[in-house]
C-alpha positions as CSV (number, residue, x, y, z in Angstrom):
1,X,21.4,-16.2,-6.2
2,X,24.3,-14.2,-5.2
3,X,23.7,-10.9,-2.9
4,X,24.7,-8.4,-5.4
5,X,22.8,-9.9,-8.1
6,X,19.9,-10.5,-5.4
7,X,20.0,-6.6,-4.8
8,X,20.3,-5.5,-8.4
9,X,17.0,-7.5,-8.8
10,X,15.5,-5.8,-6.1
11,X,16.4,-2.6,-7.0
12,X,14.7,-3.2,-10.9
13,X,11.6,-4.8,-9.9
14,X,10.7,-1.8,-7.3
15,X,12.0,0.5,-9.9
16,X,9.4,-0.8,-12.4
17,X,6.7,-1.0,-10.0
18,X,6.8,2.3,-8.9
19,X,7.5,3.4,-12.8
20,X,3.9,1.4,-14.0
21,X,1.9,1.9,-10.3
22,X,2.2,6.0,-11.5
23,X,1.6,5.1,-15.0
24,X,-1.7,2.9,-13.4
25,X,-2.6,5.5,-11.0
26,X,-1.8,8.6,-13.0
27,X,-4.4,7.0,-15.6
28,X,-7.5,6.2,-13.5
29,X,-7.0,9.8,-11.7
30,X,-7.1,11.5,-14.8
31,X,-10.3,9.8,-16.4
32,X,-12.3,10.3,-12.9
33,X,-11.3,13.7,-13.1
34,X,-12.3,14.2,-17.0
35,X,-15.7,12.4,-16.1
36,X,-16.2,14.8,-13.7
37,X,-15.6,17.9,-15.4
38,X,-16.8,16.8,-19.0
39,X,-19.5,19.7,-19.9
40,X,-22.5,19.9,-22.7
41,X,-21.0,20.4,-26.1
42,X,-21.2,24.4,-27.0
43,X,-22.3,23.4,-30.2
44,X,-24.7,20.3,-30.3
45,X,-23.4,17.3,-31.7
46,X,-25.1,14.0,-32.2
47,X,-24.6,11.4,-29.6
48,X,-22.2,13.5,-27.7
49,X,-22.5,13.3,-24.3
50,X,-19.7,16.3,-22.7
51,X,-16.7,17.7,-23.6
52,X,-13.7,19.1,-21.9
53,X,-11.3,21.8,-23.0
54,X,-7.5,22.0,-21.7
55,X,-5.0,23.9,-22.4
56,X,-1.0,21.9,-21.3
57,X,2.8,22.0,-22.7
58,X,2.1,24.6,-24.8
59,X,-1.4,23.2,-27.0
60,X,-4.8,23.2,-26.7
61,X,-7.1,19.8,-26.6
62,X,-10.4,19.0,-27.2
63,X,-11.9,15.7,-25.3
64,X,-15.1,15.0,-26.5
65,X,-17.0,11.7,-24.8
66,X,-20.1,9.8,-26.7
67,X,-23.6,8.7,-25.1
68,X,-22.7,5.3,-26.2
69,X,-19.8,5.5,-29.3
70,X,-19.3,7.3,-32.1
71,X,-21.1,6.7,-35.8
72,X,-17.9,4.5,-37.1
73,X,-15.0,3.1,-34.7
74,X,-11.8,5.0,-35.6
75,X,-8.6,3.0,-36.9
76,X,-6.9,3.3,-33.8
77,X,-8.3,2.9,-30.4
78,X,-6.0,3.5,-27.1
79,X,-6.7,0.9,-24.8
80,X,-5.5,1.1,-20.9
81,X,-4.7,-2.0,-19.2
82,X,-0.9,-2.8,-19.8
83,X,-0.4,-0.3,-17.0
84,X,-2.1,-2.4,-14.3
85,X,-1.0,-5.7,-15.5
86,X,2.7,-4.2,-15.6
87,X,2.4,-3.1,-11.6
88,X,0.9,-6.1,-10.5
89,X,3.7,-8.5,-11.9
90,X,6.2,-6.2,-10.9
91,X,4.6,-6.3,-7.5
92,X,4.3,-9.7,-7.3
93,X,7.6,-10.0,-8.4
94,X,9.2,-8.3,-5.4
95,X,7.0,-10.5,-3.1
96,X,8.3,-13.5,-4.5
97,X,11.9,-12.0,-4.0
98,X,11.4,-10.2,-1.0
99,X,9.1,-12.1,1.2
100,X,8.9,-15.3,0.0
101,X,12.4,-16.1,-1.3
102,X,13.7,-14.9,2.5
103,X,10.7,-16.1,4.4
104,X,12.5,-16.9,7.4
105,X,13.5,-13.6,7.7
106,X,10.9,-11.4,6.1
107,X,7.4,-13.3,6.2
108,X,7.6,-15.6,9.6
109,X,6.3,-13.8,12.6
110,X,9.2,-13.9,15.4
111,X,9.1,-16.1,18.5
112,X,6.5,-15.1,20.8
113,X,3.9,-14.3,18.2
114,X,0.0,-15.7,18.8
115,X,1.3,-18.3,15.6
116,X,4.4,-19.4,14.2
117,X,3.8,-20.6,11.1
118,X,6.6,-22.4,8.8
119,X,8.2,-20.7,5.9
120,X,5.9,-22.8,3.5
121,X,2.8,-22.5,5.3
122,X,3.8,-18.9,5.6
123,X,3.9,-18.4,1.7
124,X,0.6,-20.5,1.4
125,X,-0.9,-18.2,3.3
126,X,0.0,-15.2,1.4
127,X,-0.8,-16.7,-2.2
128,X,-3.8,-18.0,-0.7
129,X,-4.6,-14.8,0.5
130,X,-4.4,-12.9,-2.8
131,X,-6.7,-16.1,-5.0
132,X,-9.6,-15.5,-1.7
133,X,-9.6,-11.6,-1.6
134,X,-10.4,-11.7,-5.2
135,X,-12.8,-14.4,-5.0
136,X,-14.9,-13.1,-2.4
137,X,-14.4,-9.1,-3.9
138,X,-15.7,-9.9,-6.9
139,X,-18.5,-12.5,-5.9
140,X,-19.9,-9.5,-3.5
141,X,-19.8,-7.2,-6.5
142,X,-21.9,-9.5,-8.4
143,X,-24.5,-9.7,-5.3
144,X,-27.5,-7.5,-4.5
145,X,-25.0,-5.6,-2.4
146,X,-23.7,-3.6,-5.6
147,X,-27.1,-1.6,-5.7
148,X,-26.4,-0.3,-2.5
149,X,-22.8,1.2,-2.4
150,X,-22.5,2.2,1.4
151,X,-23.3,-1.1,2.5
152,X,-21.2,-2.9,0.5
153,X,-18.2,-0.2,0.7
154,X,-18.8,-1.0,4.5
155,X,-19.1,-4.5,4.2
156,X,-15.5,-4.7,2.4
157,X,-14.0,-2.3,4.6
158,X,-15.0,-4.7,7.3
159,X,-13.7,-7.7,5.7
160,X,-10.3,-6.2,4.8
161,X,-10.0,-5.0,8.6
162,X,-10.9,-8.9,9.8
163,X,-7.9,-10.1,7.0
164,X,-5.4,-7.5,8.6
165,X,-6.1,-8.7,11.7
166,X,-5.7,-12.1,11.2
167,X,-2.2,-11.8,8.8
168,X,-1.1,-10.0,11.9
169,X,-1.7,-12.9,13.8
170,X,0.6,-15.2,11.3
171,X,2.6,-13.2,9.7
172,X,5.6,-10.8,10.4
173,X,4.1,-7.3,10.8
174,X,5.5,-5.7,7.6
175,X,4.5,-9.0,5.9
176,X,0.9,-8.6,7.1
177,X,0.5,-4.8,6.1
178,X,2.6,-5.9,2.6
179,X,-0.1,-8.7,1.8
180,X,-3.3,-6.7,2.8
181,X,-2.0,-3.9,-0.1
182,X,-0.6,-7.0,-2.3
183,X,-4.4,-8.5,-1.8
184,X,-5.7,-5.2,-2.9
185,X,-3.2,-4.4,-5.7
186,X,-4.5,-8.1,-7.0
187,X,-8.2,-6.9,-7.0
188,X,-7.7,-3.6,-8.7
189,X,-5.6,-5.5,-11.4
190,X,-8.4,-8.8,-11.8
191,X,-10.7,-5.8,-12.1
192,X,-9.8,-4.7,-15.6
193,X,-8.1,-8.1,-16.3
194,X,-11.6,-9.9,-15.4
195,X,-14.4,-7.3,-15.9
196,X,-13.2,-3.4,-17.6
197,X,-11.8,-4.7,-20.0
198,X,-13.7,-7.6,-21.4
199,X,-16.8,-5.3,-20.8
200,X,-15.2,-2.9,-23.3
201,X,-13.7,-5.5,-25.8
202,X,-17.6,-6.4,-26.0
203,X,-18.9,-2.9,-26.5
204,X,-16.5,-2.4,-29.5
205,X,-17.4,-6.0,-30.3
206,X,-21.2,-5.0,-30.9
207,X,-20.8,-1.7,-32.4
208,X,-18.8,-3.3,-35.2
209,X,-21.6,-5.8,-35.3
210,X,-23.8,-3.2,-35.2
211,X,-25.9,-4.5,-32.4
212,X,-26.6,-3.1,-29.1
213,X,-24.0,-3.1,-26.3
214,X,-25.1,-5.1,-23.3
215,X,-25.6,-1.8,-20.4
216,X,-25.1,-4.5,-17.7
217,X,-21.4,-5.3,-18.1
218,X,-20.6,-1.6,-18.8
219,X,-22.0,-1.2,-15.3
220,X,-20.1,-3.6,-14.0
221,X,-17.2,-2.4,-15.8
222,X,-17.8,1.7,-13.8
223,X,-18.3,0.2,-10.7
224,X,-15.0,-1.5,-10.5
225,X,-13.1,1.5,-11.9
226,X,-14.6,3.5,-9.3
227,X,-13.9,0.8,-6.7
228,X,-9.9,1.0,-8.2
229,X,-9.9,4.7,-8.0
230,X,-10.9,4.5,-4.0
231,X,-8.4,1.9,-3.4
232,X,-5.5,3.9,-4.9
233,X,-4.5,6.3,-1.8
234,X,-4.9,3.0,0.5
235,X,-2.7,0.8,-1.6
236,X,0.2,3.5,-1.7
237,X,0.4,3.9,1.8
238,X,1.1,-0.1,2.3
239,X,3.3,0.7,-0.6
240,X,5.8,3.0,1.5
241,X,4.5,1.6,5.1
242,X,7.7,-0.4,5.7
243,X,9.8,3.4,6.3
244,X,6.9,4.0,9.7
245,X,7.0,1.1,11.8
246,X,5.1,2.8,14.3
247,X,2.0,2.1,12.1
248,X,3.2,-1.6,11.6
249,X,4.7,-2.3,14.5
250,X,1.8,-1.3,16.7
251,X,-0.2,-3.6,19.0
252,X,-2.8,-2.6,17.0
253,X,-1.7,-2.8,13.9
254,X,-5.0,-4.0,11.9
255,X,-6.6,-1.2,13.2
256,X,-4.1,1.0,12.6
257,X,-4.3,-0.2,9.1
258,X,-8.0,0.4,8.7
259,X,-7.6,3.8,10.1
260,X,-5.3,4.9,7.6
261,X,-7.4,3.2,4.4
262,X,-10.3,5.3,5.9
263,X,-8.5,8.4,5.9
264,X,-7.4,7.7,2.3
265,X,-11.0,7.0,1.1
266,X,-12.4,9.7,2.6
267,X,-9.8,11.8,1.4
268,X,-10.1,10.6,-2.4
269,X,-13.9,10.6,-1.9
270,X,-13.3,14.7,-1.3
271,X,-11.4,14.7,-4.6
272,X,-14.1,12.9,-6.6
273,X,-17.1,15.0,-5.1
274,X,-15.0,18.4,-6.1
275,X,-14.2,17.1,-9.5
276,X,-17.9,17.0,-9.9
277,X,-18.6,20.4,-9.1
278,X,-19.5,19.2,-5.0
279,X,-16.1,19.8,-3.3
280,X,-17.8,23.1,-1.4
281,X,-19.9,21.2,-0.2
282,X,-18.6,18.6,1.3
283,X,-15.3,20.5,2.1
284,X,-15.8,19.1,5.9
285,X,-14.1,15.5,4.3
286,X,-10.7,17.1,4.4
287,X,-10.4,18.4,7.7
288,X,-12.3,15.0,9.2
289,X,-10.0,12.8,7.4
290,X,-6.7,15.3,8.6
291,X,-8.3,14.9,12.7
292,X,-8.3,10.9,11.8
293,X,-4.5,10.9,10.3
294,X,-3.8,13.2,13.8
295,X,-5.9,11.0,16.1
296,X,-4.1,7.9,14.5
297,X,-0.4,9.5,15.3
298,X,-1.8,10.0,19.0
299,X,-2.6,6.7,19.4
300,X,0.4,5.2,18.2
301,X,3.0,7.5,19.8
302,X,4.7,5.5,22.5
303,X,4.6,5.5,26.1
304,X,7.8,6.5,27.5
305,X,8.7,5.0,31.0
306,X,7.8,7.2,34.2
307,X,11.2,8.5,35.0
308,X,13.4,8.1,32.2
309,X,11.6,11.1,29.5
310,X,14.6,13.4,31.2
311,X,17.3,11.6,30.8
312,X,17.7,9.7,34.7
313,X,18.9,6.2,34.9
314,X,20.5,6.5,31.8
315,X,22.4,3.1,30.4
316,X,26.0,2.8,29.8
317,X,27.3,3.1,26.2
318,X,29.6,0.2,26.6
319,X,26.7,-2.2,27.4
320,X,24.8,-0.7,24.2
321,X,27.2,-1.1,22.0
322,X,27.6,-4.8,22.9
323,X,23.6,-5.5,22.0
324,X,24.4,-3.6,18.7
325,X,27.2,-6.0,17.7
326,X,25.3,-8.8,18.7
327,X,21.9,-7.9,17.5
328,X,21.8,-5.4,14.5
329,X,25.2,-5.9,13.1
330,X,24.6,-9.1,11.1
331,X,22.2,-6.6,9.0
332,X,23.1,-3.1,9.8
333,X,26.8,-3.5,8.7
334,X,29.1,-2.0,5.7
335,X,29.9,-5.9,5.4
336,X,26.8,-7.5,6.7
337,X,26.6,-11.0,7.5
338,X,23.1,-12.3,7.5
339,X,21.6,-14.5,5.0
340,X,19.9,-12.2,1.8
341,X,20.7,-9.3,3.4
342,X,23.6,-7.7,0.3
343,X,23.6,-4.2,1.7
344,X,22.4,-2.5,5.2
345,X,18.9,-1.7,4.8
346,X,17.7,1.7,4.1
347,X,21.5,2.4,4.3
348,X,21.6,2.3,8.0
349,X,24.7,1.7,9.4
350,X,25.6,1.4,13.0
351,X,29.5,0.0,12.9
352,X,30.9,3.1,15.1
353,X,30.0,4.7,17.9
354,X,28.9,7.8,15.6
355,X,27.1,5.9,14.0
356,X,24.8,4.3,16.5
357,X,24.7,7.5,18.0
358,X,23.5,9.5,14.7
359,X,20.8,6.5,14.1
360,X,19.5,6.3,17.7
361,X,16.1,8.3,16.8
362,X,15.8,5.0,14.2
363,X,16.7,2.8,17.0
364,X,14.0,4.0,19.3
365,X,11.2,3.7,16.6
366,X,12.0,0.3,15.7
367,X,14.2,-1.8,18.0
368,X,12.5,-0.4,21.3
369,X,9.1,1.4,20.9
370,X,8.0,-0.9,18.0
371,X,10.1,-3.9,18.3
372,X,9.7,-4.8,14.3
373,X,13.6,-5.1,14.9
374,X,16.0,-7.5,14.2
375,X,13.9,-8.6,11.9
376,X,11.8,-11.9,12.6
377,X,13.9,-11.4,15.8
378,X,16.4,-13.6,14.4
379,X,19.3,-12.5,16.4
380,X,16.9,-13.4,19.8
381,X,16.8,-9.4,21.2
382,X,15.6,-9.7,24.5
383,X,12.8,-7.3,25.9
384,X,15.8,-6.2,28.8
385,X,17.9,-5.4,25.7
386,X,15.2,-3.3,24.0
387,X,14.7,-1.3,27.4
388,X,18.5,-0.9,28.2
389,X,18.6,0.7,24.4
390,X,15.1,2.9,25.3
391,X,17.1,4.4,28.7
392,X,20.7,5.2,26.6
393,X,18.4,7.2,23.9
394,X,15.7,8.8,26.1
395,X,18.8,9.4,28.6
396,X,20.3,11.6,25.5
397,X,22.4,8.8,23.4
398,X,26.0,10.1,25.1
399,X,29.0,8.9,24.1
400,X,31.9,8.1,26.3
């Protein structure tokens, strides 16, 4: 596959998977909301259970929800799933093409890591990963455990903390945060795929049979919407976590990583209590889950050297630019050289001195305080290179 073409590809299948992850997501917040703020019918109706009134682009709309359906099934009947399916192939699509396709550069850990696992075992892992999160998700669902949602909500955050730790162990770090929210993503879809919306195919099913609807499965079927709609804030953070590699490129990544799901549970848990008249309430959510997002930055910031935060023992441009050239260039180029690599990433380009100079801060964040750069370490920086870069920035990045 040619770069251009390579990039083009890219650029469609992220465009399409943000386009149907908002159609997904702007879908499941919407219908937690209008549970949540349905209200008795002002005038009595049979078998109604609530309605809502709402008032947008210039009309008026009345939603009304049934106890269990209404007298006769209408001729048309919406249906919400393409949505989800859409956003996981798209998603699984750019895995293929980003991580799997250029394993050596994007899903192998780089030398020095607790594993090194080849480029095929690599992408074993990672589909492997995806078929055993589901698995094991939806055999706990179907266990005791789904009577008592605490235990099993801590019983998953635990296991998903356990799989970020161990990816970190054999994977690249982006790779390992990109597969934990590629593992989820897979749940959330398999759970309307595999249970919402068979569990609604058989409700219609019966009432056009005219028998009873079997409660059990439409249980099953509220529980694993609910469990999508705490997953979403999660999953879009991994979605954008390649731009902070501070969070991925920590020691403690995993934890990191858990943290930051936390805070986006908690934080979505505040939305769904308020939506149901309970946000007063419980209003303390939102300030504990802003002191974990603070206490998370605190612990990742990094350490600068004793000496060197004002600028003494400053390194010499001329030896910077030389690990530049021979270490970022391949990538970080208007004409880069390096294997699946058709354009500098994130538009980064350090070919002048003005250039590395203006891109230092980015530098600093991932070359020397996180180290998620070169990528894979493919171009062998050494850890004196990544501290001769740290002293020219923290020294004030001067030019000759």
């Amino acid at each position: 596959m040619s770069a251009h073409l390579e990039e083009w590809l890219n650029l469609a299948l992220r465009w399409a998977h943000v386009i149907t992850g908002v159609a997904w997501i702007g879908t499941s917040f919407y219908f937690n909301w209008l549970n949540g703020r349905l209200e008795p019918p002002g005038k009595p109706e049979f078998g109604v259970a609530g309605e809502l009134w709402s008032v947008h682009g210039g009309g008026f709309y009345r939603v009304v929800k049934y106890t269990v359906a209404p007298g006769e099934l209408p001729r048309t009947l919406h249906w919400f799933k393409w949505e989800a399916y859409a956003t996981w192939l798209t998603g699984l699509g750019l895995l293929v093409l980003v991580y799997y396709l250029s394993a050596a550069s994007f899903l192998v850990p780089s030398e020095g890591a607790p594993a090194r696992p080849s480029a095929g075992a690599a992408i074993a892992l990672g589909v492997g990963t995806l078929v055993v999160s589901w698995l094991v998700y939806d055999a706990l669902c179907r266990s005791p455990l789904a009577s008592r949602p605490l235990v099993l909500g801590a019983t998953l955050l635990s296991l998903g903390t356990a799989l970020a730790w161990e990816l970190s162990r054999l994977l690249s770090a982006r790779a390992a945060y990109i597969h934990v929210g590629a593992a989820i993503g897979t749940i959330m879809a398999a759970n309307v795929l595999m249970v919402i919306i068979p569990a609604q195919q058989e409700m219609v099913a019966a009432l056009r049979a005219g028998r009873t609807p079997d409660a059990a499965r439409g249980k099953q079927g509220a529980l694993r919407s609910l469990h999508n709609n705490y997953l979403t804030l999660p999953v879009l953070f991994i979605m954008v976590s390649s731009h902070y590699p501070g969070t991925y490129g920590h020691p403690l990544n995993w934890a990191i990583l858990a943290g930051l799901a936390l805070v986006g549970v908690m934080t979505r848990h505040w939305f769904n209590l308020r939506n149901q008249g309970r946000g007063r309430q419980n209003v303390w959510l939102l300030p504990a889950a802003a002191c974990g997002l603070v206490a998370l930055a605190l612990v990742t910031a990094p350490r600068v050297p004793r000496g060197r935060a004002n600028g003494t023992d400053a390194a010499s441009f001329a030896d910077v630019r030389v690990i530049v050239a021979r270490r970022c260039a391949a990538c970080h180029s208007s004409a880069p050289t390096a294997p699946g690599i058709p354009a500098a990433p994130l538009g980064v380009l350090l070919d002048t001195p003005d250039q590395i100079r203006a891109n230092a801060p980015r530098i600093l964040a991932a070359a020397v305080d996180a180290q998620t750069m070169p990528l894979g370490n493919l171009t062998g920086m050494t850890p004196e290179e990544r501290e001769l870069l740290g002293r020219w920035i923290r020294g004030g990045a001067n030019l000759p």
